[in-house]
Every structure is written in structure tokens, then in C-alpha cells.
C-alpha positions in Angstrom: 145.1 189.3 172.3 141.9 188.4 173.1 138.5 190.8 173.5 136.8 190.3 176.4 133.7 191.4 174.0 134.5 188.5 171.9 135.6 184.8 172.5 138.0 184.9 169.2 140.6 187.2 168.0 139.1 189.6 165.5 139.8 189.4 161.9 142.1 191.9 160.0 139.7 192.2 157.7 137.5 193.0 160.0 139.4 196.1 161.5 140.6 197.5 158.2 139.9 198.9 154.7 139.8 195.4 152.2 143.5 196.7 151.0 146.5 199.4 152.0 146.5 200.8 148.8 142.4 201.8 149.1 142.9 203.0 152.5 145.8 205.1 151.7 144.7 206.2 148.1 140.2 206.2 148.2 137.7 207.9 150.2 136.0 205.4 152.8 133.5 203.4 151.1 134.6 204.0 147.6 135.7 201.1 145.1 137.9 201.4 142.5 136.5 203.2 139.0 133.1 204.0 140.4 131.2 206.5 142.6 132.1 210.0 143.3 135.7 208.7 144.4 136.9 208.1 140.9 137.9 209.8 138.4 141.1 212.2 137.9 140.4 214.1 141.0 141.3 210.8 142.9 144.1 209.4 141.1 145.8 212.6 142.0 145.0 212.4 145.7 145.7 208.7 145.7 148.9 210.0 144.8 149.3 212.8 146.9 148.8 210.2 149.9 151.4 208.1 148.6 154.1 210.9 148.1 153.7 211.9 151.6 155.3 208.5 152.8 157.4 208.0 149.5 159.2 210.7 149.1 160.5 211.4 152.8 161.9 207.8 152.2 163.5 208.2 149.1 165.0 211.6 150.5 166.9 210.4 154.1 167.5 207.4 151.7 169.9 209.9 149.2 170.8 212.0 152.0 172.2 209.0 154.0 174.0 208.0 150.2 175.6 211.1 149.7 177.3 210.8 153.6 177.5 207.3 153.4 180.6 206.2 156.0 181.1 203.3 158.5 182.0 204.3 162.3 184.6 202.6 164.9 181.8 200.9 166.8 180.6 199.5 164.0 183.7 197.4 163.4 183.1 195.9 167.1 179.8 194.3 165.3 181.9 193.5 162.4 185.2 191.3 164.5 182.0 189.7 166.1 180.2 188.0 163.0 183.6 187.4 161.5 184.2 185.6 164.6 180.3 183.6 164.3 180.9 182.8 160.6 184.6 181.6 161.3 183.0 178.9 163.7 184.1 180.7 167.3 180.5 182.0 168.2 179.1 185.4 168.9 182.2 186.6 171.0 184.7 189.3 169.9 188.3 187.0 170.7 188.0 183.3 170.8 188.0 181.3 173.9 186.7 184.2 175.9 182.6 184.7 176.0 182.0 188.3 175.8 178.6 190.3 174.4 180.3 193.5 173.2 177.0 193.9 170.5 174.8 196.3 172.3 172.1 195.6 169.2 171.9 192.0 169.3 169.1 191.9 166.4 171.5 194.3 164.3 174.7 191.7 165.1 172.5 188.3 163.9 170.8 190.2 161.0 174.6 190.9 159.8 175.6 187.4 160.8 173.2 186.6 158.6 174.2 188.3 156.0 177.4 187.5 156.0 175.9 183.5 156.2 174.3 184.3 152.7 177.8 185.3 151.2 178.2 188.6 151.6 180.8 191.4 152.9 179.3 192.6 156.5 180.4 195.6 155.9 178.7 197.1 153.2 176.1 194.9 154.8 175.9 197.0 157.8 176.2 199.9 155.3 173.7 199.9 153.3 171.7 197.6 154.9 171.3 200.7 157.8 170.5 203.1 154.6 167.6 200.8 153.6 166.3 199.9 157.2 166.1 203.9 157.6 164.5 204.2 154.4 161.8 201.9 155.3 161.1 203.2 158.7 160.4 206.7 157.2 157.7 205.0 154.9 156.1 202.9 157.5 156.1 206.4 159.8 154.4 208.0 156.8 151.5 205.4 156.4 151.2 205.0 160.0 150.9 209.1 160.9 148.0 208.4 157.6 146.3 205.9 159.4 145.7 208.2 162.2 143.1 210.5 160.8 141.7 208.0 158.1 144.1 208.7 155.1 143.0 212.2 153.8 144.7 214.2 151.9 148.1 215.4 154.0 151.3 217.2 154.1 154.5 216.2 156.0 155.7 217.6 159.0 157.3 215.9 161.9 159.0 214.4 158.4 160.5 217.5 157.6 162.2 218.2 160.9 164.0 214.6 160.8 165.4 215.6 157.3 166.4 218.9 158.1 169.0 217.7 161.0 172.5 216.5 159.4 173.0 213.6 162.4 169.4 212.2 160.6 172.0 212.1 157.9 174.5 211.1 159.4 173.5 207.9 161.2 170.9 206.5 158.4 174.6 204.6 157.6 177.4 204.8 160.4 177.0 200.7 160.3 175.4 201.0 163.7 171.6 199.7 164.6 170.1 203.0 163.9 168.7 202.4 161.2 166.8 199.1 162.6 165.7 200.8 165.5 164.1 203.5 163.0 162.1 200.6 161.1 161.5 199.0 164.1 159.8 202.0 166.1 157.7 202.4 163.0 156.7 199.4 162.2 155.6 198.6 165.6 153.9 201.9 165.7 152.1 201.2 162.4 151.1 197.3 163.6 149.5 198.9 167.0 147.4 201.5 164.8 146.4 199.0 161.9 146.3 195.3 164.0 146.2 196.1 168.0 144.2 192.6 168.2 146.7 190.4 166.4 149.4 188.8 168.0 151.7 189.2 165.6 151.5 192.7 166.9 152.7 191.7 170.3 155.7 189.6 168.6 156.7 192.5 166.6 156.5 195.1 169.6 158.8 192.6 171.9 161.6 193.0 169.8 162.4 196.4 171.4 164.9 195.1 173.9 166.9 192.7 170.8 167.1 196.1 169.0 168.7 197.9 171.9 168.5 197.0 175.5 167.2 200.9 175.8 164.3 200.5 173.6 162.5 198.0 175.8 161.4 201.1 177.7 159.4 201.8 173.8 157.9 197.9 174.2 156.5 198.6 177.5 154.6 202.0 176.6 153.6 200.5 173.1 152.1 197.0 175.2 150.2 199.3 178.1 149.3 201.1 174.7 147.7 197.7 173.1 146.3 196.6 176.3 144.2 199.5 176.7 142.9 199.6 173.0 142.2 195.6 172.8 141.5 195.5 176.6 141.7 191.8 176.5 140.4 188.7 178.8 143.2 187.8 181.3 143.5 184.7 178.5 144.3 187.3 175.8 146.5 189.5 178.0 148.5 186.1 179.3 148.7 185.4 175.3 149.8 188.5 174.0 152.3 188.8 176.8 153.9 185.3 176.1 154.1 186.5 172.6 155.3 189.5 173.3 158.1 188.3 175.4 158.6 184.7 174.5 162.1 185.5 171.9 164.1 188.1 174.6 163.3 186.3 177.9 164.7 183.2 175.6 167.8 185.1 174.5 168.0 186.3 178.1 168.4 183.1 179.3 170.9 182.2 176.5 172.8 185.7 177.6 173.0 184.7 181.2 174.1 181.2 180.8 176.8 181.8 177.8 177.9 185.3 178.9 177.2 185.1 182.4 175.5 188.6 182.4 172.4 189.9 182.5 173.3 192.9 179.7 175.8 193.1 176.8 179.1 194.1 178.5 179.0 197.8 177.0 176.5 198.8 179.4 178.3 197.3 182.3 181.4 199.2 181.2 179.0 203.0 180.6 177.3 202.4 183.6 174.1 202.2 182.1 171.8 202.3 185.2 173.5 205.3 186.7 172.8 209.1 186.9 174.8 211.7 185.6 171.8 214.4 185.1 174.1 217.3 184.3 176.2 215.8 181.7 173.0 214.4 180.0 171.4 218.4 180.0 174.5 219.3 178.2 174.3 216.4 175.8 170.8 217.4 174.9 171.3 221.3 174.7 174.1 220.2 172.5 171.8 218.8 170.0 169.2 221.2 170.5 170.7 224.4 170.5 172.7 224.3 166.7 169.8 223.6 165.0 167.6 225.8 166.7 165.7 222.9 167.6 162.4 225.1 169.3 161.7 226.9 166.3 160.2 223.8 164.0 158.8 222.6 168.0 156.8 225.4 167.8 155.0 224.7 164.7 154.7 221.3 165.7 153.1 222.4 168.5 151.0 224.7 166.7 149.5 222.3 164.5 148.9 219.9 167.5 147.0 222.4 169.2 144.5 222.6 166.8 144.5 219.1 165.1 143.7 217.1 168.4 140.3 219.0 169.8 138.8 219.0 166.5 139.4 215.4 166.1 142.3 215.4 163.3 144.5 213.3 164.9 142.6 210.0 166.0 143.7 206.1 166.1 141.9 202.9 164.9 138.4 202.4 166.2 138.5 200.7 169.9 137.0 197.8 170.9 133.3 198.8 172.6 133.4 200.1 175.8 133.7 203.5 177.6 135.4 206.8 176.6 135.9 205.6 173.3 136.9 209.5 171.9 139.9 208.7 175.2 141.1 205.3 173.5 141.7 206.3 170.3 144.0 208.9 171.3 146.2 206.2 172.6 148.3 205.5 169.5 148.6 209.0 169.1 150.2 209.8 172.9 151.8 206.3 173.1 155.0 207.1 170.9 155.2 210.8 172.8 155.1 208.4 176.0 157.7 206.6 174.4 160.0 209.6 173.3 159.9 211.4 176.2 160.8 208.2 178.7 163.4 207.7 176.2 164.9 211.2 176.3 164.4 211.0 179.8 166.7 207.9 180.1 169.5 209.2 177.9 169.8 212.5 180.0 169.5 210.4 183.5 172.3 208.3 182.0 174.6 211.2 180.7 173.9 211.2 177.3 176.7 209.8 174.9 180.0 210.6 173.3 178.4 210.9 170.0 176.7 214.1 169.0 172.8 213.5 168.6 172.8 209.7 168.2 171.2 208.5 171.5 168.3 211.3 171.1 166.7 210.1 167.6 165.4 207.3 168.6 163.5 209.2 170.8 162.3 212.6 168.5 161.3 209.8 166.0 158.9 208.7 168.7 157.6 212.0 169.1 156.8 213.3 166.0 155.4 209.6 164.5 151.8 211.1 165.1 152.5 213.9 163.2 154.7 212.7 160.6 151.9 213.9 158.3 149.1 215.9 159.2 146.0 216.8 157.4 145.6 219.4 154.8 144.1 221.9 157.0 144.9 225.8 156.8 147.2 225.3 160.5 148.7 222.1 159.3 149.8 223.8 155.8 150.9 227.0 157.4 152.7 224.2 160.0 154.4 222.3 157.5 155.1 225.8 155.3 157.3 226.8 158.6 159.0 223.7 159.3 160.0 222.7 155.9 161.8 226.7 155.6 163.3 225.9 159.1 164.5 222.2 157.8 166.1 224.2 154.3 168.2 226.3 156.4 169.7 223.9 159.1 170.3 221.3 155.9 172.2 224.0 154.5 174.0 226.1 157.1 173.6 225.0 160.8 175.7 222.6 162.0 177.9 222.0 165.3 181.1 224.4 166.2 183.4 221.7 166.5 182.3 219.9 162.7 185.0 217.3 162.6 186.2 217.2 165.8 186.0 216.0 169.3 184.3 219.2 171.4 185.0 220.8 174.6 182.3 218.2 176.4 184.1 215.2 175.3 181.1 214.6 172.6 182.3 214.3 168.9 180.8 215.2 165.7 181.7 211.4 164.5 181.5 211.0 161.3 183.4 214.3 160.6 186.3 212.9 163.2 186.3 209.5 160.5 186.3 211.5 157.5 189.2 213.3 158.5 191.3 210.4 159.4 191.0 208.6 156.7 191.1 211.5 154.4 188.4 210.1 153.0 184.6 211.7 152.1 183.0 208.7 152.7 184.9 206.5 154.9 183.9 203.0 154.5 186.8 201.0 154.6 189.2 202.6 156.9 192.9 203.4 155.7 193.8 205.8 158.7 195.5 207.4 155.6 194.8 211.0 157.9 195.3 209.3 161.5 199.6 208.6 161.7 199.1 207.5 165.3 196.6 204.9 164.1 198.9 203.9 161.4 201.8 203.5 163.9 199.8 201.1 165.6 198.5 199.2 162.7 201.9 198.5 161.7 202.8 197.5 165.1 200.4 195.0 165.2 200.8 193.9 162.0 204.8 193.3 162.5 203.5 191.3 165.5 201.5 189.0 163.7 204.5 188.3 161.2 207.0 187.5 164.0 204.9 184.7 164.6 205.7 185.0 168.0 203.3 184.9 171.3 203.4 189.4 171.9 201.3 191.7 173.9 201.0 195.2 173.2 199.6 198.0 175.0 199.0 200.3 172.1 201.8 202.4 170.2 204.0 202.4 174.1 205.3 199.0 174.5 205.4 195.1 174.3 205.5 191.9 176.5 205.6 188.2 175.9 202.3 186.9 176.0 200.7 184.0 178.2 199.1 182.9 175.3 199.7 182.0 171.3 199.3 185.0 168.9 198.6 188.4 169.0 197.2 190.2 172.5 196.9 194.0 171.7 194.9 196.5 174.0 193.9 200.1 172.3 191.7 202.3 173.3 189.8 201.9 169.6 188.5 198.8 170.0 186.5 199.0 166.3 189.9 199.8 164.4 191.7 196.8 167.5 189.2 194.3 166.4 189.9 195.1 162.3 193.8 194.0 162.4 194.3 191.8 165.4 193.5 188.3 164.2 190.8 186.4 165.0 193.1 183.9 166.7 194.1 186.6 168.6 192.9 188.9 171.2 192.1 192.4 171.0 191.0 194.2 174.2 190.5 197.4 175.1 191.4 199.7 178.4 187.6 200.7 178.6 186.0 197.6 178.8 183.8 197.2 175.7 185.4 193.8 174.8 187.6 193.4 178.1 185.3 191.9 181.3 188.2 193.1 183.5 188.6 197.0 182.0 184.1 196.6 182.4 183.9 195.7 185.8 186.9 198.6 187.2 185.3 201.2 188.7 184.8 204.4 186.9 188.2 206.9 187.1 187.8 211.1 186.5 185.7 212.8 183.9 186.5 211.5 180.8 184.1 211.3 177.7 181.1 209.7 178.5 181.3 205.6 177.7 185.1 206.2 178.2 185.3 207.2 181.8 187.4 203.7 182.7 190.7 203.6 181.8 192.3 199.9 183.3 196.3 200.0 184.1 198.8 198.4 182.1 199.6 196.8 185.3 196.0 194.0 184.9 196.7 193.9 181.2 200.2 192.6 182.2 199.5 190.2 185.6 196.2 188.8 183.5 197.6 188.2 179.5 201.5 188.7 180.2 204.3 186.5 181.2 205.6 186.4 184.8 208.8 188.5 184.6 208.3 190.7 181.8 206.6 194.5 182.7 205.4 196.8 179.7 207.1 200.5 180.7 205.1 202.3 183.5 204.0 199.1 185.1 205.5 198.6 188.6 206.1 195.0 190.1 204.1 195.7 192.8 201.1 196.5 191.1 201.1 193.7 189.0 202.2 191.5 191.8 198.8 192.7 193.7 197.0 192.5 190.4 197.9 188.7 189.5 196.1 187.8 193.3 193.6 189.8 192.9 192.7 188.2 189.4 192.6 184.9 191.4 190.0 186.1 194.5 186.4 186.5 194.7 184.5 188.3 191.9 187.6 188.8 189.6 188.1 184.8 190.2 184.1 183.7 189.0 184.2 186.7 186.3 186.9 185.1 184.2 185.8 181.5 184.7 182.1 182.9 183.1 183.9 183.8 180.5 187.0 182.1 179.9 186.2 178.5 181.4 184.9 175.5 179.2 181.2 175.8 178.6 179.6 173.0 180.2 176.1 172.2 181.4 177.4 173.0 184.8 179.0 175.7 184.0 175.9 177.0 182.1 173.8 176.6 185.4 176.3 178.6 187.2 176.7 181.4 185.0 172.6 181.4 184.6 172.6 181.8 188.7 175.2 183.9 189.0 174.4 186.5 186.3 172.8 189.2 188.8 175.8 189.3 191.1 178.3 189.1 187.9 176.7 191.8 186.4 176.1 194.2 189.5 180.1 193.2 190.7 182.7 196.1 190.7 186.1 196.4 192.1 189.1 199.3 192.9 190.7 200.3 189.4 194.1 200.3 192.0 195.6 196.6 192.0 196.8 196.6 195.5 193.4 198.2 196.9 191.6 195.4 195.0 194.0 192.5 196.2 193.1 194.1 199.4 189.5 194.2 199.3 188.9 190.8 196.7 191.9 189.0 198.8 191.8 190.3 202.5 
């Protein structure tokens, strides 16, 4: 971006010490070996200011070893590069266009990986660990930056290593740990280079990470505006940067997919309200770790370090209420959090325990990350780091390894007991025997050679189609033993545009509140004739007609139909309505109301 107080964009230099190490390690003004900054005195500190971002780092980095594990979901990531590196594209069964990635950075960064030679999963493994790693090291240098890199102590650190889902989900396979590098880095670009569009570039990744996190891009970009405070040149240029890479990936979305969001968030609803659910997804986080005691020393050291000027941004641009401007870096990640709590409770939270709400707490405690050594902030980070002792070592959920009362699941402790495994990686259901059954179910299907559909461990059709069709309600463990050259749907609708676009049935778990009947499984994969048990021949009867009217009609040709310039165009037009489109879960009310 642009200064309206200057015709070019200012120089890094310009806006920052001559190197990171001297602003994180010397007093201003001081050079290396000489003057009253030298000397053993400031080696040590120099290293003090470097442990404060190190050793958080290296610390989620072992605690994230030692629980080390790969969840379900991530597997739906995993079918899909297997699927980009075999040559089909970035859909989950070929011949059938479907985004099931909700991070689409996190899915081309393992495509990538995979490109390079190597296994996706560890890949998603460890590459999460390292992600996570790195994030708490650019939080660290950022949360220095923000009162001039005196000497400090962690805090908001603290409180992120104390809580077991920190843990838990530094690996899981998912894109938590990118999103946790990403908010950081982002956060540390707007406090060291608000003028640079490189900045902008780096902050418009938000939505790529998660579609959620674009509410993060537009605080963090109201947050640059205001401290660059740009020529309408500047604010055009940062904005096209900014948004230049998802508005093209948009496009791409629209045209290949033919929606406007990955189909997970069709299929969870993602733009609707379920306030109470989302209350009790948050008090389940907040209450077993006694979550308000370490808020109120936060909040304590706050208090004091922001009206004596302890917690301050990079210098603004010239220009009125300068001591106003420099607090923006400061509030713009507590913006950020809160909007993104906010949105996970209006939404209804998720089905697995604490995940949806770090992205957000990491917003809110990246100012204070690391706070001055002042006698508050000592006494601060003396509290918190007793408080983050005992919930590392004794609090935890009262349904550890299980699925609770609320339908939310401590998930890695459901894995670990499948598999009977400690760190569950590779997945042998060796704990699970109703997984097992169905492994070997579809396993005997693929040697028969013959065309079958399955509808999980309950019975089996001819299929419309060569190969293997097999619907199960876990679509990451589905997507690991059908083939590639097969299909493997799901009743909810993560990979299944049918199952995504029923309407929502009953109470279940949040994300799995749609539940299609064998009956559309049956009229849209099976062969005429044949009915799997429980399916009646009038449902599938209205089912088959209603699969050929209206929105159920354009929905499978998006998906399913040759991909043509034309049929790019009409995807690309189409994509609101697609996306927005909803019909009866009951065949013969939807033949009635798609039909007439």
C-alpha cells in the first residue's frame, strides 16, 4: 500500500531495526560489541528474548510428538491428493467433481508433498507438528515487536501449552497447524511491514486456509488500512494483492465444482444459527480447564500494561492520534478472536472437543504472548504458568476417549481406542470390530471383481457402475479402502452432493445432523430392480424422478457431466443457486416438490 504522505512505498529498512536478530536481542540504537549495550549483561538478555519465542516452540513442538496421531477427516484430505497425484484431479471419487477439503491451502501443500515423493500421511503428520511449531515462534517475535523487544516473559504462551486439545491438534493431520502459522505470521507481517504488499498477499490467504478465517483477513486489512492509511492507488493495490489468489481460486471453485464453498459447509450448514448448541460447545471447552482463572491474569496484566504504554505497535504513518494507531495491531487479533468465537457459537460449534475455538484464543492472546518484565506481568505469567502445570497434568474432559452426552468427542482419545493404538497414525481398527467388519466387506468386494454397492456393514446391490460403490458414515476410514476407481460416499454429505444438499433431519451431532436414505443411494448408484434391505420400491421409485427434476437434475450434471467450456460457464453462473439449493430428505416429498 501506498502513503498518501509519500508517492512511493516505504522501505523496510526504513520501518525497522537494520536486522531481526538486533531488534530482538539489542537495546535501540546499540551496535554489536560496543556502547553500554554490550557486554555479558546483553548476551544474556539477547538470549532471554530469544527463549521467550524458542522455547514455547520447541515445547507444543514435543508435546504434539509425544500425542502424535492422524484423525478420520484427515484421511478425506488424504483420498483427495491420492486422487490429484493419480491424474483424476482434486475430487475425492473420479468422474464426480466434489470439494470435500475444507482447507484448500492444507490439501495443495500435501499434494505437493506428495508431488515431491513423499507419503501424505506422515506429511500431514508432521508437517502439522512443524507448521504449529512455527506459528508459536512467529507469535513470540511478534507479541516482542509490540513493546520494542525488552526483556519479557511468556504468558498468553503459557495458557496455549497448558490445554491438552493445544496438544492434541498440533498433529491430527488436519489444517490446524497452518492456520496457527498463518494467523501469526500474518500478525507479525502487519506489526513489522504494514506498508509492503507482500503483507496484503500474506494476509489474503485467510480464506485458502479455512473459508472461516477470512473473517481474520478482513479485521487484519481494516487493521493495515488504518496504520498505512493509503492513497485510493495504494488501497486499490493492496486490495488486488490482497485478494487477487482466492477470488482466482473462487472462480476455479465455481466453474469446476459448481459451488461457491467446499461441499462440507453446504452439508454443516455453515451460514446458519444454532446459538444454544454453540454456548454448550464453548462451556465445554471452557469449563474443564477452568478456563477464567489464567483469563484473569491475562486480564490483569492487560490492565496495567496498555495505559502505561507497554503494549504498543509499529510507529504509524504521520497523522492524528498517533498513541490511537499504534494500538491497532494490538486490538486487531482480539477483533479477530472474538468475531471468530462469535462465528463458531452462531454456527453451533463442532463435533470435536475444542478444535473450532483455537484458532480463535490464539488470536486473542497474540498481543500478549509475551509481555514485559514488569512486577504485574511477572506476577501474571507466575499465575498462569501454575494454572497451565495443573490442567497439563490433571484436568481434562469427563468423557476422555469417548463421544459425550452433547454429541462432541474427545477425538483423538475415540482413535486411540480403536485402534488400540497410543499414537494412531496408520489406522488398523485393531479396537473398532464394526469397522473391521466393514473393511473386510469392502475389501471382499473389490476381489469379486464385480460391479457392488454397499451401504455399510447392512447390505449390498449391483451397482450402475464398474467397481466398488460403498456409503459409510466414516468417510476418512470410506475413502482409505475403497479404491480410487471406485466411489466412496457418505450418508452425510461430506463427499456425496446428494446426502449435502438433503435437508437437515433431528439432533444429531453437530456436522452429522443429515442422514440420506438408502432409498437415493439405491435409485442414484444402484441397478433398477435390486433394493438394499429397508429400502421400499416406492421410495426409490420417487427418488430415481426426483434425481432427474430441477435442482437434483443441474446438481449432478455440475458434478458428474463432462467439463467443458460450456459447461464451465454454466456451473460459474449457476454456483449461487447450486450452493443455496436444498430439497425434502423424503423421496416422494421431493419428487413432489422437484417434479410437480
Amino acid at each position: 500500500m501506498t502513503s498518501t504522505h509519500s508517492p512511493a512505498l516505504p522501505s523496510y529498512r526504513r520501518t525497522r531495526p537494520p536486522s531481526s536478530s538486533s531488534a530482538l536481542s539489542l537495546p535501540p540504537g546499540s551496535r554489536p560489541g560496543s556502547g553500554p549495550g554490550s557486554g555479558p549483561g546483553a548476551a544474556w538478555a539477547g538470549l532471554l528474548r530469544v527463549a521467550v519465542w524458542l522455547v514455547p516452540a520447541l515445547l507444543v513442538a514435543c508435546a504434539g510428538f509425544r500425542r502424535r496421531w492422524m484423525s478420520d477427516d484427515a484421511y478425506i484430505y488424504v483420498r483427495t491428493v491420492r486422487q490429484v497425484l493419480a491424474g483424476n484431479g482434486p475430487v475425492f471419487n473420479a468422474g464426480e467433481r466434489v470439494e470435500s477439503s475444507t482447507g484448500t491451502l492444507w490439501q495443495w501443500l500435501l499434494a505437493g508433498a506428495g508431488a515431491a515423493g513423499v507419503d501424505p500421511v506422515p506429511a500431514a503428520v508432521f508437517g502439522g507438528l512443524l507448521l504449529t511449531a512455527a506459528g508459536f515462534a512467529l507469535a513470540g517475535i511478534g507479541a516482542l515487536r509490540t513493546y520494542g523487544g525488552r526483556a519479557a516473559v511468556p504468558l498468553g504462551s503459557l495458557v496455549l501449552l497448558g490445554l491438552p486439545p493445544v496438544w492434541d491438534f498440533a498433529t491430527s493431520g488436519l489444517e490446524t497447524g497452518l492456520a496457527t502459522c498463518w494467523i501469526a505470521g500474518a500478525w507479525l507481517a502487519l506489526t513489522t511491514r504494514p506498508c509492503a504488499l507482500s503483507t496484503s498477499v500474506v494476509i489474503g490467504l485467510g480464506p485458502l486456509v479455512r473459508p472461516d478465517l477470512g473473517l481474520v483477513t478482513v479485521v487484519f486489512l481494516g487493521a493495515q488500512w488504518l496504520l498505512v492509511r493509503p492513497s485510493w492507488r495504494g488501497a486499490l493495490a493492496g486490495a488486488g494483492a490482497a485478494g487477487a489468489l482466492p477470488a482466482a481460486y473462487e472462480v476455479f471453485r465455481a466453474g469446476y465444482y459448481g459451488h461457491l464453498v467446499p461441499l462440507p459447509a453446504v452439508t454443516k450448514e455453515a451460514s446458519q444459527s444454532l446459538w444454544g448448541r454453540g454456548l454448550g460447545y464453548l462451556a465445554d471447552f471452557a469449563h474443564p480447564y477452568l478456563l477464567w482463572v489464567p483469563a484473569l491474569f491475562v486480564a490483569a496484566a492487560v490492565a496495567v500494561l496498555v495505559p502505561c504504554g507497554g503494549l504498543r505497535g509499529p510507529r504509524p504513518r504521520p497523522g492524528p492520534r498517533p498513541g490511537v494507531v499504534r494500538l491497532v495491531p494490538v486490538l486487531a487479533p482480539v477483533v479477530a478472536g472474538l468475531l471468530c468465537w462469535l462465528y463458531v457459537v452462531k454456527v453451533g460449534g463442532d463435533f470435536m472437543h475444542g478444535r473450532m475455538l483455537l484458532p480463535g484464543l490464539l488470536l486473542m492472546l497474540l498481543p500478549v504472548f509475551a509481555v514485559p518484565v514488569t512486577r504485574v506481568g511477572t506476577l501474571a505469567a507466575v499465575g498462569v504458568g501454575v494454572w497451565a502445570v495443573v490442567c497439563a497434568g490433571w484436568l481434562r474432559v469427563p468423557y476422555g476417549g469417548q463421544i459425550g452426552p452433547a454429541g462432541i468427542a474427545d477425538e483423538r482419545g475415540v482413535y486411540v481406542r480403536h485402534n488400540a493404538d497410543p499414537h494412531p497414525v496408520r489406522h488398523t481398527f485393531a479396537g473398532a470390530p464394526h469397522h473391521l467388519e466393514y473393511v473386510r466387506k469392502v475389501e471382499a468386494a473389490r476381489r469379486s471383481g464385480a460391479p457392488v454397492l454397499l451401504f455399510g456393514k447392512e447390505a449390498s446391490v449391483s451397482a450402475n457402475t464398474s467397481g466398488v460403490t460403498a456409503s459409510y458414515v466414516v468417510l476418512g476410514l470410506n475413502g482409505a479402502v475403497v479404491p480410487l476407481d471406485g466411489a466412496a460416499l457418505d450418508p452425510i454429505g461430506l463427499a456425496y452432493p446428494v446426502a449435502a444438499h438433503s435437508e437437515r433431519v433431528g439432533q444429531g451431532r453437530v456436522g452429522h445432523d443429515k442422514r440420506l436414505p438408502a432409498a437415493w443411494l439405491a435409485a442414484d448408484r444402484g441397478v433398477r430392480g435390486e433394493l438394499p434391505a429397508g429400502a421400499e420400491p416406492v421410495q426409490v421409485a420417487a427418488a430415481r424422478r426426483a434425481l432427474r427434476c430441477g435442482g437434483l437434475a443441474e446438481l449432478n450434471a455440475a458434478a458428474r457431466s463432462r467439463l467443458t467450456t460450456g459447461r464451465f460457464l454454466r456451473n460459474l453462473a449457476g454456483a449461487w443457486e447450486r450452493t443455496s439449493f436444498r430439497f425434502p430428505n423424503d423421496p416422494v416429498r421431493a419428487e413432489r416438490e422437484l417434479c410437480g
